[in-house]
C-alpha positions in Angstrom: 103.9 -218.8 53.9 103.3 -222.1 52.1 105.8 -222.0 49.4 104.6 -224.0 46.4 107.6 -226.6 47.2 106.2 -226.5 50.7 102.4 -227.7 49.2 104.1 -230.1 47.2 106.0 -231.6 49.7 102.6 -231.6 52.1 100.6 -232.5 49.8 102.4 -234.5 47.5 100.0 -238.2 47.1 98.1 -237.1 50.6 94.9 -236.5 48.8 95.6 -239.3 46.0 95.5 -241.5 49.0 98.9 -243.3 48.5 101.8 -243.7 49.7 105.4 -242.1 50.1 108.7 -240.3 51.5 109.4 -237.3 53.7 106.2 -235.0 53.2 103.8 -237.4 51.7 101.4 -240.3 53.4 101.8 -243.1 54.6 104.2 -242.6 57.3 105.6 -239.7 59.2 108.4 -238.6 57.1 111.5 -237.3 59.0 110.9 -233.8 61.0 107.3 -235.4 61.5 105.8 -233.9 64.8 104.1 -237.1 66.0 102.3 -238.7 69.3 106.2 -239.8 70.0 107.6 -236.1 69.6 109.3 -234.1 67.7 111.7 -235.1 65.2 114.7 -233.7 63.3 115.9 -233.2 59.5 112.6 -231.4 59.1 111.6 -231.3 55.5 113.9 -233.5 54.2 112.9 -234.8 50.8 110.7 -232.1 50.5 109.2 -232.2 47.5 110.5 -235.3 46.4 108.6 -237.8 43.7 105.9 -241.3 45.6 105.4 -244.4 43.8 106.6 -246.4 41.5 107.2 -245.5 37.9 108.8 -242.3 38.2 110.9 -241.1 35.4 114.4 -238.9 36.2 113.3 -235.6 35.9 109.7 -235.7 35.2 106.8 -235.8 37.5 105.5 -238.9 39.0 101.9 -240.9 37.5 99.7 -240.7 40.1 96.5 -242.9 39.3 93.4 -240.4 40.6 91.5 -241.4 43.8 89.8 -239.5 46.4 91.2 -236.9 48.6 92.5 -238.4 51.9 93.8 -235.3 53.9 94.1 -231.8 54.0 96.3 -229.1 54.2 96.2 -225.3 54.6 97.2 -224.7 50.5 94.3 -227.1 49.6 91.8 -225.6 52.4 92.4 -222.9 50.5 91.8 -224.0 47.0 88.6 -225.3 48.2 87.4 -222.3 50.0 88.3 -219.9 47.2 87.2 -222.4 44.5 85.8 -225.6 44.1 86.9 -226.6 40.9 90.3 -224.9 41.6 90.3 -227.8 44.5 89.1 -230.4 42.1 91.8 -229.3 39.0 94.6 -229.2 41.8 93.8 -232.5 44.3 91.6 -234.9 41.5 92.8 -234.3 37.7 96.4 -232.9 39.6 96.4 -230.6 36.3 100.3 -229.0 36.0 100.5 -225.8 36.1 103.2 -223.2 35.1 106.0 -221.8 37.6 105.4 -218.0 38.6 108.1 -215.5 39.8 106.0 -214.8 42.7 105.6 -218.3 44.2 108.8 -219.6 43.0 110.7 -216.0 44.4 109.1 -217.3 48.2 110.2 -220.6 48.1 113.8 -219.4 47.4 113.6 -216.5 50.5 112.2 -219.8 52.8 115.1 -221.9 51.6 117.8 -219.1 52.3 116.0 -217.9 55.9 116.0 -221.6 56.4 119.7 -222.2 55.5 120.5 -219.1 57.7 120.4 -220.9 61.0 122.8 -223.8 59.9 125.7 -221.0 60.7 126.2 -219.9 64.4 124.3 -217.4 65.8 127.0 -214.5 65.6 127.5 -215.0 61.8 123.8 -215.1 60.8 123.9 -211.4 59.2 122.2 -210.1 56.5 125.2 -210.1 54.4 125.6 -213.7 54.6 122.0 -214.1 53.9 122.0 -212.3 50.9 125.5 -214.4 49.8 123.2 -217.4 50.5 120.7 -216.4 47.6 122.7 -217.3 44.2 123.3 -220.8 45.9 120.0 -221.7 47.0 118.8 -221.0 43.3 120.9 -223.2 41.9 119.6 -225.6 44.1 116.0 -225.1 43.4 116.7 -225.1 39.7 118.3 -228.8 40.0 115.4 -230.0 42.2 112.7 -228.7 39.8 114.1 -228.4 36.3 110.5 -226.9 35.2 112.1 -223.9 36.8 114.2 -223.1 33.8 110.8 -221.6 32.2 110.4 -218.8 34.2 113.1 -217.1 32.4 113.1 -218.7 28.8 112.9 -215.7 27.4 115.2 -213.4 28.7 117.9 -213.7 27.1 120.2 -210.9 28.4 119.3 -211.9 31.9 117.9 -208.6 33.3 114.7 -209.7 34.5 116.5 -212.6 36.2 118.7 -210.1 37.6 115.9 -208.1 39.3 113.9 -211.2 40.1 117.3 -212.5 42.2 117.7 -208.6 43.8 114.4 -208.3 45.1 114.9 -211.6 46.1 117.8 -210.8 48.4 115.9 -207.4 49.1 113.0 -209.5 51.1 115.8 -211.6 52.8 117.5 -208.5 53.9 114.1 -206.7 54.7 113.5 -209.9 57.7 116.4 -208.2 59.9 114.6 -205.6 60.5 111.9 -207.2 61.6 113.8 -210.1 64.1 117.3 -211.1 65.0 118.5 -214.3 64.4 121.7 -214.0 66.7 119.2 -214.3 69.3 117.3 -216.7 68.1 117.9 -220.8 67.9 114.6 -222.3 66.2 113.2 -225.8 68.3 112.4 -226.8 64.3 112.3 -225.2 60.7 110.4 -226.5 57.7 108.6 -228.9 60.0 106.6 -231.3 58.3 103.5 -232.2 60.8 100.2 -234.4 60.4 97.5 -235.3 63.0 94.1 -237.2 63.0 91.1 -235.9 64.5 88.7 -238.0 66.4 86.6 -237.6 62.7 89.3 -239.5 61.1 90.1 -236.3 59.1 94.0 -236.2 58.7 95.5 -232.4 58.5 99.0 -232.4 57.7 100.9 -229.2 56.8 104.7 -227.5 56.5 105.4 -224.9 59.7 108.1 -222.6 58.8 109.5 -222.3 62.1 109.4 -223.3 65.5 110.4 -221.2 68.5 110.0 -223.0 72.0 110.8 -220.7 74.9 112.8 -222.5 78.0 109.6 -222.3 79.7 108.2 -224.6 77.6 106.2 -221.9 75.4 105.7 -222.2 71.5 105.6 -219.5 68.7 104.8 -220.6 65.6 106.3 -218.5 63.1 105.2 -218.1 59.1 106.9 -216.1 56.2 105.4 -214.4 53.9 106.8 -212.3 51.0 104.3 -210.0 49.9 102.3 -207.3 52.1 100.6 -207.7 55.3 96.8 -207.4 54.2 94.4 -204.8 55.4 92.5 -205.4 59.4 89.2 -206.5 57.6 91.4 -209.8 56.0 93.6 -210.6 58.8 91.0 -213.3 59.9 91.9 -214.8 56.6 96.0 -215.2 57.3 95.7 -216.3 60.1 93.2 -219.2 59.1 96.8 -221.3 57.8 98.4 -220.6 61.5 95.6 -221.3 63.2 95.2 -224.7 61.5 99.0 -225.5 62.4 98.5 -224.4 66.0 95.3 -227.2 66.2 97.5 -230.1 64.2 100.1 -229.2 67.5 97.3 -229.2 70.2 96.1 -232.8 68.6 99.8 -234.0 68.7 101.4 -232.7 71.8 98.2 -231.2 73.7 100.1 -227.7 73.9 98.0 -224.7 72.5 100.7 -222.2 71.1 101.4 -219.4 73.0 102.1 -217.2 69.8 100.9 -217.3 66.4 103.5 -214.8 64.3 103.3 -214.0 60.6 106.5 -212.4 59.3 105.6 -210.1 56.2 108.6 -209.3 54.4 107.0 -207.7 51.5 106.3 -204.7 53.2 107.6 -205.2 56.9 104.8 -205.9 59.2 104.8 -208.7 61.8 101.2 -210.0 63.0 101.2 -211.7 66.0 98.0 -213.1 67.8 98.0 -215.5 70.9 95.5 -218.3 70.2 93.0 -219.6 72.8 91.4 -223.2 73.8 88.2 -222.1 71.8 90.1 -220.9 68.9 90.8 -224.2 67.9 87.8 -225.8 68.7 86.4 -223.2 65.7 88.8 -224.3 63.3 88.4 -227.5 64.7 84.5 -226.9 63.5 85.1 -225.0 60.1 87.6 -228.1 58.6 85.2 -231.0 59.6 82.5 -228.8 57.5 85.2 -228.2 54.8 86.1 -231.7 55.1 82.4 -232.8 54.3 81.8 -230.7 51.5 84.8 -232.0 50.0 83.4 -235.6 50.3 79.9 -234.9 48.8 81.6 -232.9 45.7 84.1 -235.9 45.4 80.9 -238.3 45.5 78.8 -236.3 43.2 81.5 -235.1 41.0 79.9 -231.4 40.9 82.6 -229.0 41.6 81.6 -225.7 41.1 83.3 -222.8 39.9 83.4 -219.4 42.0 84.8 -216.1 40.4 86.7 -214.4 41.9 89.3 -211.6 41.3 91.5 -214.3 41.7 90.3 -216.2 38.2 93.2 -213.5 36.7 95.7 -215.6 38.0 94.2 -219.1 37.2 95.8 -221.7 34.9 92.9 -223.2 34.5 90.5 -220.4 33.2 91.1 -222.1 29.3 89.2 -225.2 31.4 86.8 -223.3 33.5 83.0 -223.1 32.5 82.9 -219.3 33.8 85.4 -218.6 31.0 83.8 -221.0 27.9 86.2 -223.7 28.8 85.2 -227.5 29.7 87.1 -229.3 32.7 88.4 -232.8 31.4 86.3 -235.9 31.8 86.0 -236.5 36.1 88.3 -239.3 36.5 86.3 -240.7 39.6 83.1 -242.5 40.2 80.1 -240.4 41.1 76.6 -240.8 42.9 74.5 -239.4 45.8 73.5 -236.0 45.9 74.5 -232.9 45.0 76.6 -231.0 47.4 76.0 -228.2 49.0 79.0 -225.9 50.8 78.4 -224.9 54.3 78.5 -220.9 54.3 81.2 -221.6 57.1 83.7 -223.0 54.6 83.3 -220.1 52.0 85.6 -217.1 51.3 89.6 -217.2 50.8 92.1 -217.4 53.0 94.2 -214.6 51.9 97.1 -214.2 49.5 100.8 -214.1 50.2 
């Protein structure tokens, strides 16, 4: 799963165009798969501020400019909504903390923790000790977090939130076993140009690599594994990741492996040469419909059941709303989105 720290981290200034640390463009930040290999500390500074004029504990000023990259989180956003893509990557439009999002990124930060101690003492126990910590953590690295629970005063929902919490890091031993496991990389922040010029860049939970040489790529999710007819959908996100390795070390994955700790499924699927040559195909057309709504400026709304989760219905036309001013210059035509690009990618 990409938590919404992960996105941040990924995303963070890669489709402003500018420049920054560990996560963001510019350079390969450390943990960076690139043409030299693969390198350690992944994901450190993840979701740290870019640029000049940052203020201690608020977000950084980003002056808007065209989108320059693309990740899995904003493939997404643009296949399940333009506009949703446009309030997220152009106007960068905050949006509140939810329980959901923010209870993922805490289960990544404790599964990734979890390997630090030796393989014998990686037990669920000690996972589940790992989960007070860790939120502490993620409170002092994103202060905004103190709204989830403004309100609850005697502490019970917190209390709940943190058990089921440790319930979905408990639930993963069931599922694998880390004694008998030692990841090649976790949190592994990777980035790749195609021949197009388009960059992708992205967060990979974890890397196996078998002494053959084989690699899993492994993703966490914490809600349910979604029904056969949607499973095309999941594994759009680790299929992306498994073409951003081809491009940098010319190795097609030997396993694509979504870990579902919400209710206890593992999907697997082994990806092939023409796989990736069909994501390969889908992003590039992504990739161009992004441009001409960029150009144009006409970012276009599409409903969804989804909209009940949106910040941003009190700005979207489908709802009365009006999006702010478009911060960026417009002309050409008026795009049109390849059928190929349209649909969601699924939801943790």
């Amino acid at each position: 799963m990409e938590t919404s720290t992960q996105a941040a981290a990924a995303d963070a200034t890669d489709d402003a165009g500018g420049t920054g640390t560990s996560g963001e463009p510019g350079t390969a930040g450390p943990g960076a798969v690139t043409d030299a290999g693969v390198g350690t500390d992944a994901g450190a500074g993840a979701g740290a501020g870019a640029g000049a004029g940052v203020v201690a504990g608020e977000p950084p000023v980003r002056a808007p400019a065209p989108p320059s990259s693309l990740s899995p989180s904003r493939a997404g956003d643009f296949m399940q909504c333009p506009l949703l893509y446009r309030f997220r990557v152009i106007d960068r439009l905050p949006e509140k903390p939810s329980e959901a999002a923010t209870r993922g990124t805490l289960v990544h930060a404790v599964l990734e923790r979890l390997f630090d101690a030796p393989a014998a003492e990686r037990t669920a126990p000690r996972a589940k000790a790992l989960v007070p910590g860790q939120w502490d953590r993620l409170r002092q690295a994103r202060p905004e977090l103190v709204e989830l629970f403004a309100d609850d005063a005697d502490g019970e929902r917190a209390a709940r939130w943190l058990a089921e919490a440790e319930r979905l890091v408990e639930r993963w031993f069931t599922l694998e076993d880390p004694t008998r496991l030692e990841p090649a990389e976790r949190e592994l922040f990777v980035e790749a140009e195609l021949d197009s010029g388009l960059r992708l860049r992205g967060i990979i939970d974890r890397v196996d690599v078998a002494p053959t040489g084989e690699v899993r790529i492994v993703d966490y999710k914490t809600g349910k594994a979604p029904r056969p007819e949607y499973a095309e959908g999941a594994l759009f996100q680790m299929k992306f990741y498994a073409l951003v390795v081809w491009r940098l070390k010319r190795v097609v994955p030997r396993r694509l492996q979504l870990v579902y700790l919400g209710s206890g499924d593992v999907l697997t699927y082994d990806p092939v040469m023409a796989d990736l040559e069909r994501v390969e195909r889908k992003l590039l057309a992504l990739w161009e419909a992004i441009r001409l709504a960029t150009e144009t400026g006409e970012w276009r709304p599409r409903p969804t059941k989804l909209c009940g989760w949106c910040d941003h219905r009190g700005r979207c036309p489908e709802f009365g709303g009006t999006p702010p001013p478009y911060p960026l210059p417009v002309g050409g035509t008026e795009p049109q989105v390849p059928a190929q690009v349209q649909g969601t990618m699924g939801r943790d």
